[in-house]
TORNU-604472 format. One line per field, with one value per atom (N, C-alpha, C, O): residue in three letters; atom name; x, y, z. Coordinates in nm, 4 decimals, always signed. Example, Ala and Ser with C-alpha at 12.3 -4.5 7.8 and 13.67 -1.06 7.14 Angstrom:
BEGIN
residu	(ala	ala	ala	ala	ser	ser	ser	ser)
atome	(N	CA	C	O	N	CA	C	O)
x	(+1.3190	+1.2300	+1.3200	+1.4236	+1.2850	+1.3670	+1.2900	+1.3409)
y	(-0.5690	-0.4500	-0.3300	-0.3319	-0.2250	-0.1060	+0.0030	+0.1138)
z	(+0.7800	+0.7800	+0.7800	+0.8465	+0.7080	+0.7140	+0.7870	+0.8039)
***
This chain:
BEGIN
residu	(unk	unk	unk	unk	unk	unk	unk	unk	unk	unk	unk	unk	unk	unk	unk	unk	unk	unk	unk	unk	unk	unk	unk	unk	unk	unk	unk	unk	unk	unk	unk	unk	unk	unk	unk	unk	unk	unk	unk	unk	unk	unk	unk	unk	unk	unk	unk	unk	unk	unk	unk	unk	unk	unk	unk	unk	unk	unk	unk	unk	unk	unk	unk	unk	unk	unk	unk	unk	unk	unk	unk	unk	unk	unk	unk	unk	unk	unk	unk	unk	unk	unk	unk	unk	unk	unk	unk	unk	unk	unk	unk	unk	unk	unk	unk	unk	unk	unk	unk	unk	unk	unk	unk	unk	unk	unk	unk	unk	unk	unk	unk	unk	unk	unk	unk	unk	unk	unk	unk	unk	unk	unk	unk	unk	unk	unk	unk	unk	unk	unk	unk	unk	unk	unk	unk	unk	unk	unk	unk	unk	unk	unk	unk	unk	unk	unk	unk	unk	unk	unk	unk	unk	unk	unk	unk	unk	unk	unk	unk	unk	unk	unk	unk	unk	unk	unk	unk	unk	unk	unk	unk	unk	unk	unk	unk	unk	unk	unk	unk	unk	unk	unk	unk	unk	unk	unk	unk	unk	unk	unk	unk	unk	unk	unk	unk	unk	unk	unk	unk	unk	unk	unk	unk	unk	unk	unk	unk	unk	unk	unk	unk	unk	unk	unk	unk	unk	unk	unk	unk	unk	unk	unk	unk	unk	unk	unk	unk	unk	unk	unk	unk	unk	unk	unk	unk	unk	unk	unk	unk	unk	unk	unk	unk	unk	unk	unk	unk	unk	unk	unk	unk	unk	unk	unk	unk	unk	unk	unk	unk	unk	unk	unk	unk	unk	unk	unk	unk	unk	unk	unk	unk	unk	unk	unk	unk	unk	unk	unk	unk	unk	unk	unk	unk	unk	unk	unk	unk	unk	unk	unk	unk	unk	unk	unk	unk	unk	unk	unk	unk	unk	unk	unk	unk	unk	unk	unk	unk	unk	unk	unk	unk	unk	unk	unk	unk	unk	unk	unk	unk	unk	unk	unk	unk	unk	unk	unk	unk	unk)
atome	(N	CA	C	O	N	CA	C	O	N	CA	C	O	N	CA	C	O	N	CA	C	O	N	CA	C	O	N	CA	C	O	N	CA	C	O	N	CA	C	O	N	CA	C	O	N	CA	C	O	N	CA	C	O	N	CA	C	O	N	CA	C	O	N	CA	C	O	N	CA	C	O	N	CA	C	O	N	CA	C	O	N	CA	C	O	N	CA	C	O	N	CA	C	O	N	CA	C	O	N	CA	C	O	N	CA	C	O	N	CA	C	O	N	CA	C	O	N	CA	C	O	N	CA	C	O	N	CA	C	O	N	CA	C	O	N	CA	C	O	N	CA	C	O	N	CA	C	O	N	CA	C	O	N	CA	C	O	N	CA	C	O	N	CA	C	O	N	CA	C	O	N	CA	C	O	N	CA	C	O	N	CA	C	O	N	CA	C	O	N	CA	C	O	N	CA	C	O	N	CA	C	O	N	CA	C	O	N	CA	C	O	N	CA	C	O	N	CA	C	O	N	CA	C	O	N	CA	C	O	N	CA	C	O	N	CA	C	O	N	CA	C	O	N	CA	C	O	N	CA	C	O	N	CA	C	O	N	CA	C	O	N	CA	C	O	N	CA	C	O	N	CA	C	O	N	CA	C	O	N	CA	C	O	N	CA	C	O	N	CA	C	O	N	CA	C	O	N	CA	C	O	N	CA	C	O	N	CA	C	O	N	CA	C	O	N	CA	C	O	N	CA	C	O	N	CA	C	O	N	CA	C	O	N	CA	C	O	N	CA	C	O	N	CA	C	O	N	CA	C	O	N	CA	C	O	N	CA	C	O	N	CA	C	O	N	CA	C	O)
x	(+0.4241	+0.4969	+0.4803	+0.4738	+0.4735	+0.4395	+0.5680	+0.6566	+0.5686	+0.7086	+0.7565	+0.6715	+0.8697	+0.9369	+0.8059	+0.7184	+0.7808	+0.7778	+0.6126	+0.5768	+0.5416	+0.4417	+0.4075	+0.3068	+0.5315	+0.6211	+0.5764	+0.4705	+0.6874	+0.6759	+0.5909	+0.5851	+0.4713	+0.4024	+0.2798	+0.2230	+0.2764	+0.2064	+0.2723	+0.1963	+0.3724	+0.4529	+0.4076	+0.3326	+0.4451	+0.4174	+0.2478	+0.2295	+0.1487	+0.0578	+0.0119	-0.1095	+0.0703	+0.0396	+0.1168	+0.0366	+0.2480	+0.2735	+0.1682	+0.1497	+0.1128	+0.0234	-0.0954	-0.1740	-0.1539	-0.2530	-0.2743	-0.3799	-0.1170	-0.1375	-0.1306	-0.1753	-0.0908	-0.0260	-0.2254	-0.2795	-0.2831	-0.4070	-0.5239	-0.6136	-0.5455	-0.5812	-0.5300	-0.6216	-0.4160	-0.4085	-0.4631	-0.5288	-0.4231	-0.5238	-0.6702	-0.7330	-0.6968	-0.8639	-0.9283	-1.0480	-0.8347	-0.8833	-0.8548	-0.8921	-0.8072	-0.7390	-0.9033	-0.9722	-0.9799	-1.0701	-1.1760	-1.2274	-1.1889	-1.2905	-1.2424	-1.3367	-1.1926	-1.1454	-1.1980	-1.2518	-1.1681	-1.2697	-1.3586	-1.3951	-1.4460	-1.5546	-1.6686	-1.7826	-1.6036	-1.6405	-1.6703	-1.7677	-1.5577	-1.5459	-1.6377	-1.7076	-1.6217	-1.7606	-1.8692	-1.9586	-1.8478	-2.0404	-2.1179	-2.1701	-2.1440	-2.3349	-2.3130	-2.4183	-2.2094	-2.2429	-2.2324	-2.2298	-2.2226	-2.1504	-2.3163	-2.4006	-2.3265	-2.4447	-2.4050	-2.2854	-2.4628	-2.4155	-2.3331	-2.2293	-2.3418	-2.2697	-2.1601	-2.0531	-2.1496	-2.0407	-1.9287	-1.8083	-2.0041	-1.9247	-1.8478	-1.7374	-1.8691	-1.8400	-1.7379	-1.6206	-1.7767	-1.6623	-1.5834	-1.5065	-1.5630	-1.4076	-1.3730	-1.2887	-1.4039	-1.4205	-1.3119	-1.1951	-1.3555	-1.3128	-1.1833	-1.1050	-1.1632	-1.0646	-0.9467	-0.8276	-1.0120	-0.8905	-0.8197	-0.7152	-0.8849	-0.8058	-0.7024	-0.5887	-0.7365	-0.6934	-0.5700	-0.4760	-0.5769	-0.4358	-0.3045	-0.3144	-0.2063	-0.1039	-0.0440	+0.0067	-0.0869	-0.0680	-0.1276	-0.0897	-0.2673	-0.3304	-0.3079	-0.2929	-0.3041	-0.3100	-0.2838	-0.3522	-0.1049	-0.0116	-0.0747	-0.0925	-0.1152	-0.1658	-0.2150	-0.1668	-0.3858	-0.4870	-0.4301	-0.4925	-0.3321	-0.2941	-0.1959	-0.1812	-0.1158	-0.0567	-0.1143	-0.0677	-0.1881	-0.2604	-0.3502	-0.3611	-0.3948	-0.4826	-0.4024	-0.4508	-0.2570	-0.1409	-0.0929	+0.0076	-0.0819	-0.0695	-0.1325	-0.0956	-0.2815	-0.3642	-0.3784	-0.3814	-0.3877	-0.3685	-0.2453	-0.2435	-0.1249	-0.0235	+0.0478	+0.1570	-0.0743	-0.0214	-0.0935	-0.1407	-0.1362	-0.1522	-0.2879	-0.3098	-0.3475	-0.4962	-0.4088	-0.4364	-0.2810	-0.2449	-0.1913	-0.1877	-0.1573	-0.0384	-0.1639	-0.1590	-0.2780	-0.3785	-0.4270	-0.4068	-0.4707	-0.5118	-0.4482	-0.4991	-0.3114	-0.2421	-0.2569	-0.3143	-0.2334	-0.2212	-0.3284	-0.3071	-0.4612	-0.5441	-0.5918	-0.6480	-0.5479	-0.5337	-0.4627	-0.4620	-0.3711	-0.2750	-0.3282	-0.2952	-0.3907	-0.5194	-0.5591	-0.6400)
y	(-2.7933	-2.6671	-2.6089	-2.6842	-2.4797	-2.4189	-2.3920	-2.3241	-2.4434	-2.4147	-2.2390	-2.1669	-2.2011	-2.0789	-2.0106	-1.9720	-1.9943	-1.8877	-1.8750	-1.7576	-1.9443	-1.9277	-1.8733	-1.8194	-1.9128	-1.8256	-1.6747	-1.6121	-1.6514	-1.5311	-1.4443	-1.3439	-1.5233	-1.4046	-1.4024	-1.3064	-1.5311	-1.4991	-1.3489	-1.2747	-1.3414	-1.2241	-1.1254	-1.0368	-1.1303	-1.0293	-0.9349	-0.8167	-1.0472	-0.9677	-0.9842	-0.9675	-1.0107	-0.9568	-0.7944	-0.7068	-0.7653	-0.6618	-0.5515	-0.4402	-0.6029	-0.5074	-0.5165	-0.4324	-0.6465	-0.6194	-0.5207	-0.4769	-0.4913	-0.4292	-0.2824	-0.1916	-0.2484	-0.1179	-0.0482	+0.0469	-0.1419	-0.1234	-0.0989	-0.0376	-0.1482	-0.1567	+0.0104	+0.0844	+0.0552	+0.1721	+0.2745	+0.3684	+0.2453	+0.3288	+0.3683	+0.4678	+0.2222	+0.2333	+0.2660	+0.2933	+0.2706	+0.3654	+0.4845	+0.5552	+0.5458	+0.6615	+0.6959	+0.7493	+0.6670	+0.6862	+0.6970	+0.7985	+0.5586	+0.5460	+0.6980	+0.7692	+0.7496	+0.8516	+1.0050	+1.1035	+0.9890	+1.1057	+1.1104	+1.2279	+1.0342	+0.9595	+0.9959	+1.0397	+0.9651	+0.9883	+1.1777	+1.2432	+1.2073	+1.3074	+1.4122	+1.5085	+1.3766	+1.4259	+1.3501	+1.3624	+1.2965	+1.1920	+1.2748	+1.3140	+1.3311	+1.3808	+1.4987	+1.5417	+1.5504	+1.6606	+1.6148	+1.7137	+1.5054	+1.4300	+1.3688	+1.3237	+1.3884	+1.2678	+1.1722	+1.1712	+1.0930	+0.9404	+0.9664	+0.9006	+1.0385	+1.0497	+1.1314	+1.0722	+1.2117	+1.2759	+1.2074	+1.2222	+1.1095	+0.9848	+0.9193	+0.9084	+0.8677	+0.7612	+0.8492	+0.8121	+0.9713	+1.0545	+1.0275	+0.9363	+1.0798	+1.1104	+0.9977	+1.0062	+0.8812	+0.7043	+0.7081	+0.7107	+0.7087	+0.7205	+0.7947	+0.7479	+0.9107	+0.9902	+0.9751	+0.9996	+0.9256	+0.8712	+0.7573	+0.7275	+0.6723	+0.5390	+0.5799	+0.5372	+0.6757	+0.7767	+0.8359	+0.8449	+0.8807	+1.0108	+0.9358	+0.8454	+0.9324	+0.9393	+0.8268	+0.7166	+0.9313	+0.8435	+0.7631	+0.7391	+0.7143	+0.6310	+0.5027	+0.3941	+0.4998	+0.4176	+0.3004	+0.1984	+0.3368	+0.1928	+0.1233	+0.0033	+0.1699	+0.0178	-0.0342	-0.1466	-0.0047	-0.0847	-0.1626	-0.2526	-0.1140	-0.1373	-0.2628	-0.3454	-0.2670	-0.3442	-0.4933	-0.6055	-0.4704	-0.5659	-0.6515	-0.7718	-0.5422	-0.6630	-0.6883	-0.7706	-0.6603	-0.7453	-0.8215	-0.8670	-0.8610	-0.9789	-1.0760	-1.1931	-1.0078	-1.1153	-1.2217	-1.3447	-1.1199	-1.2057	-1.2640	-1.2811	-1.3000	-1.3229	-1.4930	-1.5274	-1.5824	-1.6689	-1.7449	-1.6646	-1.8881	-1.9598	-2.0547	-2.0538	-2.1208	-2.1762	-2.2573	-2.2611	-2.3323	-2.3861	-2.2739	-2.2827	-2.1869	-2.1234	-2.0491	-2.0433	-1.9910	-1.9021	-2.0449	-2.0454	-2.1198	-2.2137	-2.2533	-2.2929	-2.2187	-2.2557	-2.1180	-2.1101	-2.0445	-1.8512	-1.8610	-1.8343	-1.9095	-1.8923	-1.9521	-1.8987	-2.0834	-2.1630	-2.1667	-2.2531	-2.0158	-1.9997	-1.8852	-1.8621	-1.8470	-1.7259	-1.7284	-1.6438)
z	(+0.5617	+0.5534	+0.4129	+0.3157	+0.4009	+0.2425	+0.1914	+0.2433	+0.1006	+0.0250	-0.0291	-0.0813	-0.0112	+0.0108	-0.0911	-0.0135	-0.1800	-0.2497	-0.1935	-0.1837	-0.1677	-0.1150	+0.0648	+0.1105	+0.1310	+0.2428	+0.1896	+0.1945	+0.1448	+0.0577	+0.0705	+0.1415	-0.0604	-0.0825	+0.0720	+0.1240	+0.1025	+0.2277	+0.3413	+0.4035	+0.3416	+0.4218	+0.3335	+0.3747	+0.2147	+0.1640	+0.1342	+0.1050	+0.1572	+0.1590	+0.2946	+0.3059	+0.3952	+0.5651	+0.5112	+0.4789	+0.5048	+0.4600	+0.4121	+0.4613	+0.3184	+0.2309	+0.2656	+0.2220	+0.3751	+0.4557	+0.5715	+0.6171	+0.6157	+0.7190	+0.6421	+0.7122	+0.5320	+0.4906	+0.4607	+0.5171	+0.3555	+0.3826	+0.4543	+0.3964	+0.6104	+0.7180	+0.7682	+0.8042	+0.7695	+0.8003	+0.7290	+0.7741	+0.5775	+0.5182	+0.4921	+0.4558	+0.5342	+0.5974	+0.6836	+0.6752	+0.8212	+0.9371	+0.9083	+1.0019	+0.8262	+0.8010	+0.7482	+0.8351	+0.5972	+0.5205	+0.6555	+0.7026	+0.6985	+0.8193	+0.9115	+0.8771	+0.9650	+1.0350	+0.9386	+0.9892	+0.8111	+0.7194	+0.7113	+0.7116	+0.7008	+0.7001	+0.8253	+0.8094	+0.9457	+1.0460	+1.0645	+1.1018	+1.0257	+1.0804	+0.9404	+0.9718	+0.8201	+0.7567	+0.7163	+0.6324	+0.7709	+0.7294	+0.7192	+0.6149	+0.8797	+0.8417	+0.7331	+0.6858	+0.6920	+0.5875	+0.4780	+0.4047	+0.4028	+0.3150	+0.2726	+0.3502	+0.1047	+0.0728	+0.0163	-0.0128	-0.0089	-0.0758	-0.1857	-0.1796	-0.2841	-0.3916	-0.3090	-0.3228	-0.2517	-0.2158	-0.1507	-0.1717	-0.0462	+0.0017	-0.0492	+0.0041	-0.1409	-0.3071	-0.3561	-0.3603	-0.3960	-0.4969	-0.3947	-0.4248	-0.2499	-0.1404	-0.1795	-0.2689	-0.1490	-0.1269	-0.2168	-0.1781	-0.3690	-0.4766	-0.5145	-0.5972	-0.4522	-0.4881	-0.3844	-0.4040	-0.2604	-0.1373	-0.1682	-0.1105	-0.2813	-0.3565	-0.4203	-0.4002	-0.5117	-0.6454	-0.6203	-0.6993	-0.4913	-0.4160	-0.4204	-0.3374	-0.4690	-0.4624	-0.2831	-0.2623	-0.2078	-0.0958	+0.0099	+0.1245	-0.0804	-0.0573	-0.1695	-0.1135	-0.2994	-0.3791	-0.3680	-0.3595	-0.3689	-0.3505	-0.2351	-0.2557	-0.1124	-0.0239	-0.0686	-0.0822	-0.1501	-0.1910	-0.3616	-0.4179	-0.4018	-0.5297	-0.5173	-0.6074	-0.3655	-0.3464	-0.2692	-0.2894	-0.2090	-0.1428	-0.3100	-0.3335	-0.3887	-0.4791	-0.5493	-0.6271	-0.5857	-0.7258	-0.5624	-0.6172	-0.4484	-0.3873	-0.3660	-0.3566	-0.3533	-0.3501	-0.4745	-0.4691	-0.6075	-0.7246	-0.7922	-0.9141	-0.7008	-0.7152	-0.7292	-0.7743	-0.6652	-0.6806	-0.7706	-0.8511	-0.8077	-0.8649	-0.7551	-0.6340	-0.8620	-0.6927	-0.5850	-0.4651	-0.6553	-0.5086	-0.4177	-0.2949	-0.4762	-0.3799	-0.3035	-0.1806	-0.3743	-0.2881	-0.1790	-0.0576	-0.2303	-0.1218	+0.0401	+0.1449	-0.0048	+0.0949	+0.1406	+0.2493	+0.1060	+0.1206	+0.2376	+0.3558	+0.1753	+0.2407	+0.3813	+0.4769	+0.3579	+0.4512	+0.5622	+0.6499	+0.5495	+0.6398	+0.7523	+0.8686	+0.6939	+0.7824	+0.8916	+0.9298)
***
């Protein structure tokens, strides 16, 4: 059994896994819908600036201060719980 605080942050980045995942079908869904007019650099800048926005940020901002949140045992187990 993983001891509480590693509980925790495991919940906590399903949380911020899932908050992410939406925001990525969201990008994937822009994406889609301007690809073919879109060139590689243009792609990258949206890419880039859909991280950037206000109400995109915090998912992806929150998911990587969880992921880097624990210590190697606690990720091990984190991980191991997958």
């Amino acid at each position: 059994m993983a001891p509480k605080g590693v509980a925790r942050l495991n919940e906590q980045y399903k949380d911020a896994r899932s908050d992410y995942a939406a925001q990525e079908q969201r990008l994937g869904a822009d994406l889609a819908a301007f690809g073919p007019a879109l060139t590689e650099q243009q792609r990258n800048d949206y890419i880039e600036a859909f991280w950037n926005d206000p109400d995109h940020k915090p998912a992806k901002d929150a998911l990587e201060s969880t992921a880097a949140a624990g210590d190697s045992d606690s990720a091990k187990v984190l991980l191991d719980s997958l």
